[in-house]
N, C-alpha and C positions, 0 to 999 in steps of 0.2 A: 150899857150892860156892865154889870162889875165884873172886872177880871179875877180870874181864877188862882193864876197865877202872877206874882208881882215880880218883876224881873229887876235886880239890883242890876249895879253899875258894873260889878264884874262876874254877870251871871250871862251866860248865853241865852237867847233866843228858844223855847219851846222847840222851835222847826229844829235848830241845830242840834239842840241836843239829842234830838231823836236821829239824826241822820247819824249823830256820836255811838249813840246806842247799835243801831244796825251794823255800823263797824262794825264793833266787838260783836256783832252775833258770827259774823263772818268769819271770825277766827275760832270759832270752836268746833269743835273737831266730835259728834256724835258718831257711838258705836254703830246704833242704825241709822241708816240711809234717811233725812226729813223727805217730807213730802215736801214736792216742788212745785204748789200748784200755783203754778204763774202759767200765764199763756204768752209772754214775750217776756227778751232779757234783756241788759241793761247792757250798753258800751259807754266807753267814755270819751272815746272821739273815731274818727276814719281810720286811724292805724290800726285800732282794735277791729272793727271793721271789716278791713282788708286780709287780716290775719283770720278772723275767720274763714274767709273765703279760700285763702291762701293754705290753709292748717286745718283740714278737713277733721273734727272729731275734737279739736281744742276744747273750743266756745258751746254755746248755744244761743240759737235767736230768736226763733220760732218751735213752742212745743209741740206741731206739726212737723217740724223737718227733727225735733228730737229734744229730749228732757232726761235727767238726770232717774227719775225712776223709771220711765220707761227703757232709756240705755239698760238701767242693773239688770233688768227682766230678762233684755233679749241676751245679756252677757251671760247673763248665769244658766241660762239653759242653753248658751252655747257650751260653755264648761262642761254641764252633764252631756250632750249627744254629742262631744270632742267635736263641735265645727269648726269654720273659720268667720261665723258673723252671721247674723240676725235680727228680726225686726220683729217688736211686739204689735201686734194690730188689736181693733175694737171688738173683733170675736174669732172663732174658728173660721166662720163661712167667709173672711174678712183673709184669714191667713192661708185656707186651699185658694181664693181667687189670685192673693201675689205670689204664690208659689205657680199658679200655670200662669201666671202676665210674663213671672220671667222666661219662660221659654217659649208664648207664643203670640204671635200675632194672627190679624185677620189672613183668614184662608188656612191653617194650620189645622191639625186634624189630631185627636188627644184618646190615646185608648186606655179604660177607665176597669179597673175590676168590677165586674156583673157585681161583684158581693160589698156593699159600699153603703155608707152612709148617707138616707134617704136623700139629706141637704145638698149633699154632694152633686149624687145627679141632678137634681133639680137646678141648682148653677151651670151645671151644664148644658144642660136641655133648653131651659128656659133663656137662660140670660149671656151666656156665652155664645150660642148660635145667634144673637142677636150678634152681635161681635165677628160674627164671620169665622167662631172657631167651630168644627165640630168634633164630634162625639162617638166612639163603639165601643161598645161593652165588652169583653173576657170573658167568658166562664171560669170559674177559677180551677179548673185541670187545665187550662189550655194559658194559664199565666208565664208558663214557661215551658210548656214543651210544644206547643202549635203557634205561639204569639204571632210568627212569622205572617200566618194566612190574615191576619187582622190588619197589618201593617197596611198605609199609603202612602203615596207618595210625599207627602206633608207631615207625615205621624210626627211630631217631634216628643212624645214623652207614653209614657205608664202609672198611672197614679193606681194604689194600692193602699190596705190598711194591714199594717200586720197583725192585728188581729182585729177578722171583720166584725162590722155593728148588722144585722145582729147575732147572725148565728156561729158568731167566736170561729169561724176558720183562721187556720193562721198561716201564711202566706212564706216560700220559701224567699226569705229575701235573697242570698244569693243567686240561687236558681234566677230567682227574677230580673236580679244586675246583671247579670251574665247575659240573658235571654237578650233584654233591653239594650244594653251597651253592643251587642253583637248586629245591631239592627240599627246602629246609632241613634239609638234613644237616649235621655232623659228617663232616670227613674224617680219620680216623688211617693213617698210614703208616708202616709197619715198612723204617729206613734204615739195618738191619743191613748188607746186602750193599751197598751204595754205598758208606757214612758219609756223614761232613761233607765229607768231601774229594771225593768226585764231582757229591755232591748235596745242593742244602740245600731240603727239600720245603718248609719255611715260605716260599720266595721265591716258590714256585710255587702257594700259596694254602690246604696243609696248616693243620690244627687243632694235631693234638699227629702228634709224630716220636717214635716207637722205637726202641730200639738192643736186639740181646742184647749186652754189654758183654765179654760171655765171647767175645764174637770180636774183632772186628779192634779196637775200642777199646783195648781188654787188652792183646790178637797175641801172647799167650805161652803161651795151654794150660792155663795156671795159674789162673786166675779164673773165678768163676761169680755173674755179676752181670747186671744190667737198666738201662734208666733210660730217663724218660718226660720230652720236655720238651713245654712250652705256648706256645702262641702268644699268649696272654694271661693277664696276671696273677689274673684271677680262677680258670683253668681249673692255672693253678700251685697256688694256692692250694686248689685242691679233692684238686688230686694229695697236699699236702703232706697232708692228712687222711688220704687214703684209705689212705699209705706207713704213716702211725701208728697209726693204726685197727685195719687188720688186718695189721701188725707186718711190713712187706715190707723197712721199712729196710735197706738193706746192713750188714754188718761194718765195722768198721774196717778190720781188717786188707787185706779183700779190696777194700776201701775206695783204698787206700792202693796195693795193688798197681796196681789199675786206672788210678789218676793217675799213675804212673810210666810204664805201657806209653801213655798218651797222648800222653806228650813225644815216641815217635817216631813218633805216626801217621802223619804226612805220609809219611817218608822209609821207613816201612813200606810202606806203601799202596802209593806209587809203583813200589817194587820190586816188588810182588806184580803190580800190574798190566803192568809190562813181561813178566813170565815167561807169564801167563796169555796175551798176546796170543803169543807165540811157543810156547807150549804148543799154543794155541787152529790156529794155522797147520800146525805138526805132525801133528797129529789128521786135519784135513782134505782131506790129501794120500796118508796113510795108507790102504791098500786093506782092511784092519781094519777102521775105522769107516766105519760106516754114514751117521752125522751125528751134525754137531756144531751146539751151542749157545754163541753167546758173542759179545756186543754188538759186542766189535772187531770181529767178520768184517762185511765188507761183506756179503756173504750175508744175514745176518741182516736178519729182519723188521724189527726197530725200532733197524737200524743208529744211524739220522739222527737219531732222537729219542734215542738214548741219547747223542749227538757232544753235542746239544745240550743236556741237561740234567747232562751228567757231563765235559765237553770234550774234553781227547785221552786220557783215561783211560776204561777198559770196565769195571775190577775184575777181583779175582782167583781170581772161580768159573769153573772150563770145565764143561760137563755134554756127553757125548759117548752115543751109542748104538752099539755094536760091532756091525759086516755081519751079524754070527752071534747075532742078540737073542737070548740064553739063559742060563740061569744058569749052565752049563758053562763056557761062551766067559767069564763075567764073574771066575769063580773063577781059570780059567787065567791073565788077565791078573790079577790080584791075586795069586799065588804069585809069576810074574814078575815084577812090578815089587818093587824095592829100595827105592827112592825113595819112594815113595805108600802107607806102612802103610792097613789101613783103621782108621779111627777115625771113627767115627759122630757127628761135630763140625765144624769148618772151622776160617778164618783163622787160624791160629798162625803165625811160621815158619817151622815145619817145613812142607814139604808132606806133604800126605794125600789120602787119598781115600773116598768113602763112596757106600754102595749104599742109595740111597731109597726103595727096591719093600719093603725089608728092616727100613728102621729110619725115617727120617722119616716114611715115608707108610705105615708098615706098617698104621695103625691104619684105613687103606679098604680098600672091597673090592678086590676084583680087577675090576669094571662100572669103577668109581671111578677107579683108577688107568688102565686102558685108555683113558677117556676125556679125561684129565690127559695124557696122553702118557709116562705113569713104566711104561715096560714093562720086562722081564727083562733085557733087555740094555745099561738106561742105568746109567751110572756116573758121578759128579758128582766131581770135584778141585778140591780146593781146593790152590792153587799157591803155595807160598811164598816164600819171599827166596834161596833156594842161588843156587847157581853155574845159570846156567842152561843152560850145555850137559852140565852132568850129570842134571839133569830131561828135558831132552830126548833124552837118549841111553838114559836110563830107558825110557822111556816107548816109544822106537823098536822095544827087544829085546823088551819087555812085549807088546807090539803083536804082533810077529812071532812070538811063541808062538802066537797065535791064525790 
């Protein structure tokens, strides 16, 4: 075969020069973070080795036990919810299961807010009772002035969302530390629907904060990741276990997406939330709707409490119920609308919208859902960054089909 390349007498080797090459990549010093998608790192003998083992957080070995994009991930949304440490996983349902590993084992017993993300319970019900953990539900007036009667003798935790999926209650999280920590509980809080930007649950006396990261952290559609921060270093440190253990680490890649959509949380957020309050105002005027959910409206139950743990932002879920609660009424405004595909997800965005009876919560009864208030007719949008008098003008003719 004729060589490609001819190597003089004082030319290096192909192999060597390339290994010359990856030096100097080594030394350069990029504004963003590369991707690091290698799945094992390189030592150069036992001492380095040993130092890993020795110097927890130095090195890396295995992109399971941790990678450089997925470290930025769980650091940077430790920064936003003020923690002490965190760990990115493969998805939300990925990051509620290592946030209850770290505080239980089998025989332990876990009380969950009645008002909660379908997925939620269904880990619980389903796959943790396998585990030997169980389960009781709250109602969410009795999150913190009755919690007591719920307790066992096992209870070790309260998992909450501050503001629930789907019908936007928002949960007093003090009230709730207080209630919890008086009963020596465990408080975990799923701050999917707020974020950092509305709410930082650890100021108000939270254990560990959740995110599914595939929403608004992300806000592009694109991503399917989790991430669990701690209020204390030892309870980081139990996450960082639990992430490697049983292999929940993030990707790189998806790793790397996620730090990118974090650069515009803010100026995401805030958009989404100005569209959802004038969303939210449309809805309620409309002789279509029945009622609406959504912290802006002065209406709302936990107006005051939401002003004051989230300031002059509400987020940008509406959940609305149509005069005509039926699946008929819900499908006609879903043909109608342009604007609001359904997609069985949130925060991107794009706006969307999605039906809870059908896919969140599908997995309860119908007793279940009736007593939740997720009937035939409610439809939850998730409202995104457009133009906002074309989501409004959407949503107007959508209406009027009905």
């Amino acid at each position: 075969m004729e060589q490609l390349v001819e190597v003089g007498k004082n030319e290096k080797p192909v192999s060597s020069r390339l290994i010359s090459a990856n030096q100097r990549f080594m030394q350069i010093n990029p504004k963003i973070t590369p991707i690091y998608q290698t799945s094992v790192f390189k030592f150069e003998d036992l001492n380095e080795l040993e130092l890993y083992f020795g110097e927890p957080g130095s090195r890396y070995l295995y992109s399971r036990n941790g990678n450089p994009n997925s470290d930025e991930l769980a650091e940077a949304v430790t920064r936003l919810e003020k923690g002490a440490g965190a760990v990115a996983t493969g998805s939300g349902m990925a990051a509620i299961f290592a946030a209850l590993m770290t505080y239980c084992a089998a025989g332990d017993h876990v009380l969950c807010a009645a008002d909660i993300y379908g997925g939620s319970s269904s880990l619980l019900d389903q796959e943790l009772s396998r585990l030997g953990i169980t389960v009781s539900y709250v109602p969410f007036d009795e999150l913190t002035e009755n919690l007591a009667a719920h307790v066992q003798p096992r209870t070790r935790l309260l998992l909450c969302e501050t503001i629930s999926n789907p019908l936007l209650r928002v949960a007093d999280l003090r009230a709730a530390a207080e209630a919890a920590h008086a009963l020596g509980l465990k408080l975990v809080v799923d701050n999917t629907f707020a974020t950092p930007v509305l709410t930082h649950p650890f100021e108000y006396g939270a254990d560990l904060v959740m995110h599914s990261v595939t929403k608004y952290l992300a806000g592009h559609s694109d991503v399917t990741a989790g991430v669990v921060v701690a209020r204390t270093p030892e309870d980081a440190a139990r996450l960082k276990q639990i992430g490697t253990l049983f292999g929940l680490t993030l990707s790189p890649m998806e790793s790397w997406l996620a730090v990118r959509g974090l650069k515009t949380l803010r100026l995401r957020v805030e958009a989404h939330c100005r569209n959802a309050e004038a969303v939210a105002e449309l809805l309620a005027r409309h002789p279509a709707v029945g009622e609406v959910f959504y912290p802006g409206l002065n209406s709302h139950p936990q107006h005051l409490l939401a002003a004051n743990q989230g300031g002059a932002l509400f987020g940008g879920m509406v959940s609305f119920r149509l005069a005509d609660d039926t699946t008929e009424a819900v499908s006609r405004f879903m043909r109608a609308s342009q604007r609001f595909p359904f997609a069985p997800s949130l925060a991107g965005v794009d706006s969307s919208l999605s039906y809870p009876a059908g896919t969140s919560h599908r997995a309860l009864t119908e007793e279940q859902r009736q007593k939740l208030g997720i009937t035939a007719g409610l439809v939850r949008l998730s409202v995104g960054i457009e133009l906002t008098t074309e989501l409004l003008a959407d949503l107007a003719q959508a209406l009027d089909a009905n």
